[in-house]
N, CA, C and O atoms as a Maestro MAE file, in Angstrom:
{
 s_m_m2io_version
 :::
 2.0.0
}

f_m_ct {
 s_m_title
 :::
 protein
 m_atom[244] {
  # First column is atom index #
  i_m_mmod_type
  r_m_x_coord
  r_m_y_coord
  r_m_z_coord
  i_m_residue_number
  s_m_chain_name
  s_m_pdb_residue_name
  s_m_pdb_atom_name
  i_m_atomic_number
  :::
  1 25 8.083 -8.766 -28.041 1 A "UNK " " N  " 7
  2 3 7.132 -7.669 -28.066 1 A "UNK " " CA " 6
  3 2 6.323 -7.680 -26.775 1 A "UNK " " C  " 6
  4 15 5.890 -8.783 -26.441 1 A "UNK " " O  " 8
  5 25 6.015 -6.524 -25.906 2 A "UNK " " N  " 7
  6 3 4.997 -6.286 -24.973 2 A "UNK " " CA " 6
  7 2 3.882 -6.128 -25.369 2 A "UNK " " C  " 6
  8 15 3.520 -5.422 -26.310 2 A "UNK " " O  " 8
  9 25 3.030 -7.005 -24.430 3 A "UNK " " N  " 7
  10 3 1.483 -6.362 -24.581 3 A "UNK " " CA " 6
  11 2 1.110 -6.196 -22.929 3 A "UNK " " C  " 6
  12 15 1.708 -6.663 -21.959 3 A "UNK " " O  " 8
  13 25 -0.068 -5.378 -22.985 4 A "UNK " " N  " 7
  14 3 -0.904 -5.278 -22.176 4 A "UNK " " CA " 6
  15 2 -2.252 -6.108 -22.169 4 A "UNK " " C  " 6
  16 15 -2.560 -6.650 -23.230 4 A "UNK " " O  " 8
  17 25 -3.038 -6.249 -21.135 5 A "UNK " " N  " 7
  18 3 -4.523 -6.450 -21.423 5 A "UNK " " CA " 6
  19 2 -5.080 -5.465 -21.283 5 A "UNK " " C  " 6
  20 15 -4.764 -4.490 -20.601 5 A "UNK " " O  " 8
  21 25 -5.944 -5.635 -21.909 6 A "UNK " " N  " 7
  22 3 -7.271 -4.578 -21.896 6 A "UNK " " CA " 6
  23 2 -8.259 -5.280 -20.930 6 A "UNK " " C  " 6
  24 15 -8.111 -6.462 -20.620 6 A "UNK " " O  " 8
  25 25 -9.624 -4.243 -20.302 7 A "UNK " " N  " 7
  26 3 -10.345 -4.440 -19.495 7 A "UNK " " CA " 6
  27 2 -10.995 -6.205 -19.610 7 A "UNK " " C  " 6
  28 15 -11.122 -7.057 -18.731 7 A "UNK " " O  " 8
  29 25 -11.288 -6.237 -21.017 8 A "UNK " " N  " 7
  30 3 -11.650 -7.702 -21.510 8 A "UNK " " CA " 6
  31 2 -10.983 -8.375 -21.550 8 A "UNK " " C  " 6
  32 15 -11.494 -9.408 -21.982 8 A "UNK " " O  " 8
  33 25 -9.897 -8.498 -21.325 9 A "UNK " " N  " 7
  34 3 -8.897 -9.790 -21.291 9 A "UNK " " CA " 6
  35 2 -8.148 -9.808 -22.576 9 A "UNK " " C  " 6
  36 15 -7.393 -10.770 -22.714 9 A "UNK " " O  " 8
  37 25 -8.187 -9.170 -23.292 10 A "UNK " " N  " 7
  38 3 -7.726 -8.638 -24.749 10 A "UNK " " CA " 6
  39 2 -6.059 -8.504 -24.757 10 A "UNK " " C  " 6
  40 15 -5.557 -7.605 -24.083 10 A "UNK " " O  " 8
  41 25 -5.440 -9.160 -25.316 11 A "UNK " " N  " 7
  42 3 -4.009 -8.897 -25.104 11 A "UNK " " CA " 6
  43 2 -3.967 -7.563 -26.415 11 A "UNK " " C  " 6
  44 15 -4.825 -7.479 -27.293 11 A "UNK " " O  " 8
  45 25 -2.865 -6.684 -26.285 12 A "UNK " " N  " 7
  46 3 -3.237 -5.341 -26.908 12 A "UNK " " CA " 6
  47 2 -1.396 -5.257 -26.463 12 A "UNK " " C  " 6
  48 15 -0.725 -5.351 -25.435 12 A "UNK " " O  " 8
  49 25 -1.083 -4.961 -28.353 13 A "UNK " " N  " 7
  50 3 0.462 -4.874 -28.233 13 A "UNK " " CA " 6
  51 2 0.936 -3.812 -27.864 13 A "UNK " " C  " 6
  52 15 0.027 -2.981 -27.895 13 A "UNK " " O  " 8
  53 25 2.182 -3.212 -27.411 14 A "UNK " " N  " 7
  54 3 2.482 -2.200 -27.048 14 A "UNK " " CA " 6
  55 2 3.241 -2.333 -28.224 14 A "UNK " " C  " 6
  56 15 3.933 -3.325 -28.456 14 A "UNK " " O  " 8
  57 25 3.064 -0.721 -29.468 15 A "UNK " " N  " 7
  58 3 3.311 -0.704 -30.990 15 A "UNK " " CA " 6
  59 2 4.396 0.413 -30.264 15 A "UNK " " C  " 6
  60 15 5.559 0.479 -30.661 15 A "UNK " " O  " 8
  61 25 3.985 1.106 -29.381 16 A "UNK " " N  " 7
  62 3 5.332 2.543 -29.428 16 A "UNK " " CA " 6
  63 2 5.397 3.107 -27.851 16 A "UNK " " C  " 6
  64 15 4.484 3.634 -27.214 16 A "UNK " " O  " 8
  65 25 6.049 2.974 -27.649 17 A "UNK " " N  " 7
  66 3 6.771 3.738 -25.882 17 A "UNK " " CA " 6
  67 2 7.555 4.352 -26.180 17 A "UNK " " C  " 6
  68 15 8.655 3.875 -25.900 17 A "UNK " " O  " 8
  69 25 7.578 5.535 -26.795 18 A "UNK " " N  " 7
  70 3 9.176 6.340 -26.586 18 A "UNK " " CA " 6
  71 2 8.665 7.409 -25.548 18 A "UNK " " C  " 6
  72 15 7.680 7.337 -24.813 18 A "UNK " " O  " 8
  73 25 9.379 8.190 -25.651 19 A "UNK " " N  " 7
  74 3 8.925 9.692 -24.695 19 A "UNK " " CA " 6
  75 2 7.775 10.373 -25.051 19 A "UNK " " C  " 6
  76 15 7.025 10.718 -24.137 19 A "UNK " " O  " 8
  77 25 7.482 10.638 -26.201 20 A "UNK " " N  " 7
  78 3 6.199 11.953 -26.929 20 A "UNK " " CA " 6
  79 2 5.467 10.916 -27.165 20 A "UNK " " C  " 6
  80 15 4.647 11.010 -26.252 20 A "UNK " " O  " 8
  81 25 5.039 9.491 -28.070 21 A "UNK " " N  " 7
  82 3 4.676 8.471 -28.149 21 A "UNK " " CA " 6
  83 2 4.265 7.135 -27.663 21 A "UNK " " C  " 6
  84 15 4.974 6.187 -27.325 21 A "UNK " " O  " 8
  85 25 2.886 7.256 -27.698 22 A "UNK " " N  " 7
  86 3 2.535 6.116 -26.631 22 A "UNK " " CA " 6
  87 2 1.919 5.067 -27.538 22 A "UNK " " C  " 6
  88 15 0.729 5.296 -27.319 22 A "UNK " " O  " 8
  89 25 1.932 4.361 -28.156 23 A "UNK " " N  " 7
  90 3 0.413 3.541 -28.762 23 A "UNK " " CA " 6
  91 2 0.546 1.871 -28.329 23 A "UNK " " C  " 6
  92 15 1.430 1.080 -27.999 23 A "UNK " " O  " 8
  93 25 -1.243 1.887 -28.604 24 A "UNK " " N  " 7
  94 3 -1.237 0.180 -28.406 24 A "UNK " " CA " 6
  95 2 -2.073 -0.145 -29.499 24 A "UNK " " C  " 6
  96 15 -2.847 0.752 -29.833 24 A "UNK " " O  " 8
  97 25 -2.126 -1.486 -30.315 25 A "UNK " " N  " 7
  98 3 -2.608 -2.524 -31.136 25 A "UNK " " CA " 6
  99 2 -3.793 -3.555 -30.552 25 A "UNK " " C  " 6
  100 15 -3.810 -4.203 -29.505 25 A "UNK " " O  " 8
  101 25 -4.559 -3.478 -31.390 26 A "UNK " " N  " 7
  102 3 -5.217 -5.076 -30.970 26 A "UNK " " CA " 6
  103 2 -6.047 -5.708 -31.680 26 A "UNK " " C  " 6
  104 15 -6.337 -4.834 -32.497 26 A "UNK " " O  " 8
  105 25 -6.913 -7.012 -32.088 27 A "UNK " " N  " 7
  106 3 -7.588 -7.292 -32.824 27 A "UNK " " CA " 6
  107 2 -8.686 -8.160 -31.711 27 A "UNK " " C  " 6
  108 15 -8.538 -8.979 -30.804 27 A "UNK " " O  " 8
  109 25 -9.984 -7.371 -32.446 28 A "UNK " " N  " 7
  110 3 -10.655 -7.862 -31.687 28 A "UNK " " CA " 6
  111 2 -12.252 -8.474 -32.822 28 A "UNK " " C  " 6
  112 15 -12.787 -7.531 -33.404 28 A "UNK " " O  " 8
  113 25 -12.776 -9.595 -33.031 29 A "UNK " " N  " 7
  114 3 -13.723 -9.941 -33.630 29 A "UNK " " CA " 6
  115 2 -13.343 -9.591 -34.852 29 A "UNK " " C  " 6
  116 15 -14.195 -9.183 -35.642 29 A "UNK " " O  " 8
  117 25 -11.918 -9.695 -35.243 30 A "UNK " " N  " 7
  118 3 -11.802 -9.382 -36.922 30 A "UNK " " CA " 6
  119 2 -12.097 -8.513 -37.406 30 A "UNK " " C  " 6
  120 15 -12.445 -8.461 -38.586 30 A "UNK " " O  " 8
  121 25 -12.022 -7.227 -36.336 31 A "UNK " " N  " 7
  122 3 -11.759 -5.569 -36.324 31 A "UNK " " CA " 6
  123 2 -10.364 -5.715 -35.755 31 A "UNK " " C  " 6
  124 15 -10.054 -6.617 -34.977 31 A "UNK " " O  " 8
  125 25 -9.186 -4.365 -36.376 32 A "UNK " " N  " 7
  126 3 -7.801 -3.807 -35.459 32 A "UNK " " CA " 6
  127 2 -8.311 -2.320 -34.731 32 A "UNK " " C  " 6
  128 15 -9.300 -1.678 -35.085 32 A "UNK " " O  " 8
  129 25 -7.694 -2.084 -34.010 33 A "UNK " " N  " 7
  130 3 -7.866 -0.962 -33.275 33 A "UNK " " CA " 6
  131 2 -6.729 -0.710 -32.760 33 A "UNK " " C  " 6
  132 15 -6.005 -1.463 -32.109 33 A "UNK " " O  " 8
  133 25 -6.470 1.081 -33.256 34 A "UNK " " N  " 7
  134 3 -5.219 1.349 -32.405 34 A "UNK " " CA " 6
  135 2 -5.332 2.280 -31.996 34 A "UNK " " C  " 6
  136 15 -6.049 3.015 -32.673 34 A "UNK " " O  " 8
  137 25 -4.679 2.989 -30.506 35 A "UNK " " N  " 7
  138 3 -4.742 4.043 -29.966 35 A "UNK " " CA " 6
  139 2 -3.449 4.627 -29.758 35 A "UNK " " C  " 6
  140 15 -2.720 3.752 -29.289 35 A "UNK " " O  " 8
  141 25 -3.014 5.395 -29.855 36 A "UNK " " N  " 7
  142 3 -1.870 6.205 -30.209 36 A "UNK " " CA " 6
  143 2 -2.314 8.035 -29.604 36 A "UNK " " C  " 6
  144 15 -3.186 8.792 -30.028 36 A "UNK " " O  " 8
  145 25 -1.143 8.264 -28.328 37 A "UNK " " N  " 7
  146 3 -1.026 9.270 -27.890 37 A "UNK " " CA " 6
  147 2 -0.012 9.865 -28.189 37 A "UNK " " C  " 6
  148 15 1.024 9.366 -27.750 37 A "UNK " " O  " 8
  149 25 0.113 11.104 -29.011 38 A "UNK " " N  " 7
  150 3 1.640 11.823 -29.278 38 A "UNK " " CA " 6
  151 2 1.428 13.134 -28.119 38 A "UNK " " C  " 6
  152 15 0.434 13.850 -28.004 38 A "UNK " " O  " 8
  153 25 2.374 13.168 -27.529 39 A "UNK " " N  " 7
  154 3 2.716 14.798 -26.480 39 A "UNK " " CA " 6
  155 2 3.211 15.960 -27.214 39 A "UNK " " C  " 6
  156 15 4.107 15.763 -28.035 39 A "UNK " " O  " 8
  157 25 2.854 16.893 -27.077 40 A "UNK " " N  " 7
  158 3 3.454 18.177 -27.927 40 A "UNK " " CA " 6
  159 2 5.183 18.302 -26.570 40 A "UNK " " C  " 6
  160 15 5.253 17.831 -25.435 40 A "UNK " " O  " 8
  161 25 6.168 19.026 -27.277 41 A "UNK " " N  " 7
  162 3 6.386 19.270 -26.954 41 A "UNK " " CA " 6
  163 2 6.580 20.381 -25.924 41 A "UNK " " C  " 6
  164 15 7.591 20.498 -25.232 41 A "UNK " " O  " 8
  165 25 5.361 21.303 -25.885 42 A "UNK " " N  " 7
  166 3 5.241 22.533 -24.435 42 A "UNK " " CA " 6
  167 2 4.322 21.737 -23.662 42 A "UNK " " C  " 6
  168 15 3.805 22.352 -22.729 42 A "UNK " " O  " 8
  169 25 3.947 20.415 -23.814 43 A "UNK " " N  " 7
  170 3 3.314 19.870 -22.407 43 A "UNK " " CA " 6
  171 2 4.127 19.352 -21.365 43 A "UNK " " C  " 6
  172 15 5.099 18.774 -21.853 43 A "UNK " " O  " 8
  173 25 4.118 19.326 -20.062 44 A "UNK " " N  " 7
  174 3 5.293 19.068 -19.430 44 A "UNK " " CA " 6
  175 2 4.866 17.264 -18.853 44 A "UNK " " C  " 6
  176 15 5.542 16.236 -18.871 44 A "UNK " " O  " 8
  177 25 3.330 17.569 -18.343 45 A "UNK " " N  " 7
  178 3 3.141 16.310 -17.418 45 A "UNK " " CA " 6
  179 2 3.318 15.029 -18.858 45 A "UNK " " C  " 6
  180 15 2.969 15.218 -20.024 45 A "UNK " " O  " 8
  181 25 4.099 13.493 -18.153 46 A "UNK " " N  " 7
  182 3 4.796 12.513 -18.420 46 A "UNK " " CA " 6
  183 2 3.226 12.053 -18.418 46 A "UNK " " C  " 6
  184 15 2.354 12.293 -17.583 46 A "UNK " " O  " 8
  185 25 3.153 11.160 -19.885 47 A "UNK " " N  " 7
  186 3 2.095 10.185 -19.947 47 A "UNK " " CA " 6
  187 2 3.002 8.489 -20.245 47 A "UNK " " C  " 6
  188 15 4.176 8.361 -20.594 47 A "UNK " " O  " 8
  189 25 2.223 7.632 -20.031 48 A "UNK " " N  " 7
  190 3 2.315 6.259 -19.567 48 A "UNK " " CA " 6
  191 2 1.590 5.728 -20.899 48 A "UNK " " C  " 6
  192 15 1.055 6.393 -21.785 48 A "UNK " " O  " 8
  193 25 1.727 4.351 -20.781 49 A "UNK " " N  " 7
  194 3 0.965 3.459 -21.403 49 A "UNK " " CA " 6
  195 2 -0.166 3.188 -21.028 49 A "UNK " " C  " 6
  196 15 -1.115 2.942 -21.772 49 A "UNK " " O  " 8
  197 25 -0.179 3.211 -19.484 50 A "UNK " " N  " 7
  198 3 -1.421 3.104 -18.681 50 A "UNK " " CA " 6
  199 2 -2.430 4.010 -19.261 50 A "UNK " " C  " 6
  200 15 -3.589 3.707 -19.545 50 A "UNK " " O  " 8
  201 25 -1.769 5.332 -19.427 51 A "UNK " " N  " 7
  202 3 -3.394 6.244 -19.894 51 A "UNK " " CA " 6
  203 2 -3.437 5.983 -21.623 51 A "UNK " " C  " 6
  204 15 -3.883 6.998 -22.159 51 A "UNK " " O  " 8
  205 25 -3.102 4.925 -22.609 52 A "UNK " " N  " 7
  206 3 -3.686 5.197 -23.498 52 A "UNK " " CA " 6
  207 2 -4.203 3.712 -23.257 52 A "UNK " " C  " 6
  208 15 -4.636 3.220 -24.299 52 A "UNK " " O  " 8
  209 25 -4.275 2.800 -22.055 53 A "UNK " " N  " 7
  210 3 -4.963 1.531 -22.169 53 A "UNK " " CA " 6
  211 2 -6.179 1.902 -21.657 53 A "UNK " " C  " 6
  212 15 -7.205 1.276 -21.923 53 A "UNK " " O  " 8
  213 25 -6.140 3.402 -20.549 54 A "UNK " " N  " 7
  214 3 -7.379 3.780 -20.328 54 A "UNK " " CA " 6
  215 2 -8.412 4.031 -21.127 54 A "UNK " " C  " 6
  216 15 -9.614 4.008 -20.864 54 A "UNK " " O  " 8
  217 25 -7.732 4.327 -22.353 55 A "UNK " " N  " 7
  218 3 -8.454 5.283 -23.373 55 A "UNK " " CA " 6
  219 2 -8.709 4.054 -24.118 55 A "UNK " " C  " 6
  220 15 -9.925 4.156 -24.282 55 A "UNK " " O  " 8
  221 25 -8.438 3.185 -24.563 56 A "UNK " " N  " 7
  222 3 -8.881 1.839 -24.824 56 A "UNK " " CA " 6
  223 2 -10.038 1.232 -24.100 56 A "UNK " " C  " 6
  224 15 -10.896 0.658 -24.772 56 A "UNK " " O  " 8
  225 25 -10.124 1.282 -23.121 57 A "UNK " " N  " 7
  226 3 -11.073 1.201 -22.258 57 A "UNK " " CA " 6
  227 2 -12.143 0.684 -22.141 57 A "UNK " " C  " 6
  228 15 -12.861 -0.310 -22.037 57 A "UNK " " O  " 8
  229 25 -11.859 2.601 -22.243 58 A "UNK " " N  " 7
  230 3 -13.186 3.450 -22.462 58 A "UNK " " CA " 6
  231 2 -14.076 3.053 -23.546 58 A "UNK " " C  " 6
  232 15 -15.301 3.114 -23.437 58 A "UNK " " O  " 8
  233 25 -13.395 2.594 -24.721 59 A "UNK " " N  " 7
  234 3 -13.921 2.635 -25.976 59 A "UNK " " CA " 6
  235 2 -15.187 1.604 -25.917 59 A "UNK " " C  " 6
  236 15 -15.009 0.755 -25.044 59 A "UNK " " O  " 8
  237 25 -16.592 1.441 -26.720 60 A "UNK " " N  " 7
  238 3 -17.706 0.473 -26.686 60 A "UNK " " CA " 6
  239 2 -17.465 0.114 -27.828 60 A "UNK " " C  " 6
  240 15 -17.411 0.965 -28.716 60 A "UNK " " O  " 8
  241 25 -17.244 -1.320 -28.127 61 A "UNK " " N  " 7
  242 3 -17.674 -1.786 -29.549 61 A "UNK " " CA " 6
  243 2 -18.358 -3.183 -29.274 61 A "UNK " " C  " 6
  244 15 -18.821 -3.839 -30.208 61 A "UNK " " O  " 8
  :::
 }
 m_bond[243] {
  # First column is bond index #
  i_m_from
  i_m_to
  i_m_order
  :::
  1 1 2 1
  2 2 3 1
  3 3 4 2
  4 3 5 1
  5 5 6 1
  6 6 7 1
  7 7 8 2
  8 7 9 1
  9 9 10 1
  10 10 11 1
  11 11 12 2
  12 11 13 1
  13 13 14 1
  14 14 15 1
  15 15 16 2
  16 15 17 1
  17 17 18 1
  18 18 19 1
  19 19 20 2
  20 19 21 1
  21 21 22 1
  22 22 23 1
  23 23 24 2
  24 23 25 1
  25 25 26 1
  26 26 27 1
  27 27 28 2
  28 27 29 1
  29 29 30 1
  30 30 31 1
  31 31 32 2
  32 31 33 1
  33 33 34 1
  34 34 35 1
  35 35 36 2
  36 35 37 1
  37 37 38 1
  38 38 39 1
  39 39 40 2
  40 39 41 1
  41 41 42 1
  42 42 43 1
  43 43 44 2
  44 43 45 1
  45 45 46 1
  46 46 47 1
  47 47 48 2
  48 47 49 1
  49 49 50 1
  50 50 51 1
  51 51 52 2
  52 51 53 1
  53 53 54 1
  54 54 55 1
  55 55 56 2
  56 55 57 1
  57 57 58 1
  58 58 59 1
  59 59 60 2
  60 59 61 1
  61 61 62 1
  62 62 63 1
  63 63 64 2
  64 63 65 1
  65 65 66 1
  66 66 67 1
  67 67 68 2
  68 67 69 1
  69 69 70 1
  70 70 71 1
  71 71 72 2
  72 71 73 1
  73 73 74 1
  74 74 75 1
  75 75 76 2
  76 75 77 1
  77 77 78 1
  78 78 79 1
  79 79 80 2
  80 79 81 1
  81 81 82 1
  82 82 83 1
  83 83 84 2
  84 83 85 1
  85 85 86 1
  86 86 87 1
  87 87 88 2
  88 87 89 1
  89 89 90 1
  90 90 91 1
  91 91 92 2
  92 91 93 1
  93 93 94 1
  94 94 95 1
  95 95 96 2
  96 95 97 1
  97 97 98 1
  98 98 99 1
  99 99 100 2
  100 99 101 1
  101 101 102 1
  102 102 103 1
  103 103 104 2
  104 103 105 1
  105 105 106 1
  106 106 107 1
  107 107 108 2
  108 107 109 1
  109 109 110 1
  110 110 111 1
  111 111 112 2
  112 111 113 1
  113 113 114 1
  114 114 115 1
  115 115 116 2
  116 115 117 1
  117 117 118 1
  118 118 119 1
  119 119 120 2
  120 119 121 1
  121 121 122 1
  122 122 123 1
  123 123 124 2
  124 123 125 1
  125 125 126 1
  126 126 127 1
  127 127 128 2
  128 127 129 1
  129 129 130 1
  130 130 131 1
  131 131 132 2
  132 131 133 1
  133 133 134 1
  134 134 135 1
  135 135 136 2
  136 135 137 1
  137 137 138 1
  138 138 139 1
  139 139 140 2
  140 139 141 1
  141 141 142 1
  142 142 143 1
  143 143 144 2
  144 143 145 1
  145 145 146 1
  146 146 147 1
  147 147 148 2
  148 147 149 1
  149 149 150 1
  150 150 151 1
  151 151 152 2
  152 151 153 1
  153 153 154 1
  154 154 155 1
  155 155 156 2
  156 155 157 1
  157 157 158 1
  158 158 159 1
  159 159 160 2
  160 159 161 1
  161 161 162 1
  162 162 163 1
  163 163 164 2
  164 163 165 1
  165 165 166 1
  166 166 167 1
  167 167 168 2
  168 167 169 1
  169 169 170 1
  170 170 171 1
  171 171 172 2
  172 171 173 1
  173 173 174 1
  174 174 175 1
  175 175 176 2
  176 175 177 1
  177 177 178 1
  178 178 179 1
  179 179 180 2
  180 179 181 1
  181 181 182 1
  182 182 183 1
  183 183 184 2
  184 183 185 1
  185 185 186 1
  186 186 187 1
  187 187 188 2
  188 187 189 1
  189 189 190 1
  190 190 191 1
  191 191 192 2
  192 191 193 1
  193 193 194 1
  194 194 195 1
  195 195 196 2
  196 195 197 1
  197 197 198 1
  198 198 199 1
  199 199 200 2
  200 199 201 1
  201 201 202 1
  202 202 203 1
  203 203 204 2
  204 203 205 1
  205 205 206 1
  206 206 207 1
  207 207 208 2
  208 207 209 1
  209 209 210 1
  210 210 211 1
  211 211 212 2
  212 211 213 1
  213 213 214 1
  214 214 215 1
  215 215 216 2
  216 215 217 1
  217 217 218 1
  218 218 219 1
  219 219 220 2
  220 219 221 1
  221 221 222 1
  222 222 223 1
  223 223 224 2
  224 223 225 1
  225 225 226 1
  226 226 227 1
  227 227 228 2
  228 227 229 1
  229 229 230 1
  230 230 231 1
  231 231 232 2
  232 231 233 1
  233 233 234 1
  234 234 235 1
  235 235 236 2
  236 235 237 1
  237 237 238 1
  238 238 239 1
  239 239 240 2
  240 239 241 1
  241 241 242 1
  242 242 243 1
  243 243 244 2
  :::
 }
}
């Protein structure tokens, strides 16, 4: 299985990479958190894993 880190050093699994589907996993202080990007199909621009670790981020807890 792949993971990424997050900004904190957080290892954060990569749960889905297909084409329309992006998400990542993680547990943090005995909270899970997941972020999950689906693409419609009439969007054209290609999203990454990178922008839903952004969006992880971002997040304050």
């Amino acid at each position: 299985m792949k993971t990424v880190k997050l900004k904190d050093g957080t290892k954060a699994l990569i749960d889905g990479n297909a084409e329309n589907v992006k998400q990542i996993r993680w547990e943090k202080d005995g909270v899970y958190y997941s972020v999950m990007l689906i693409k419609a199909p009439k969007i054209e621009k290609e999203y990454t894993i990178e922008d839903v670790v952004k969006t992880a981020n971002s997040m304050e807890y």
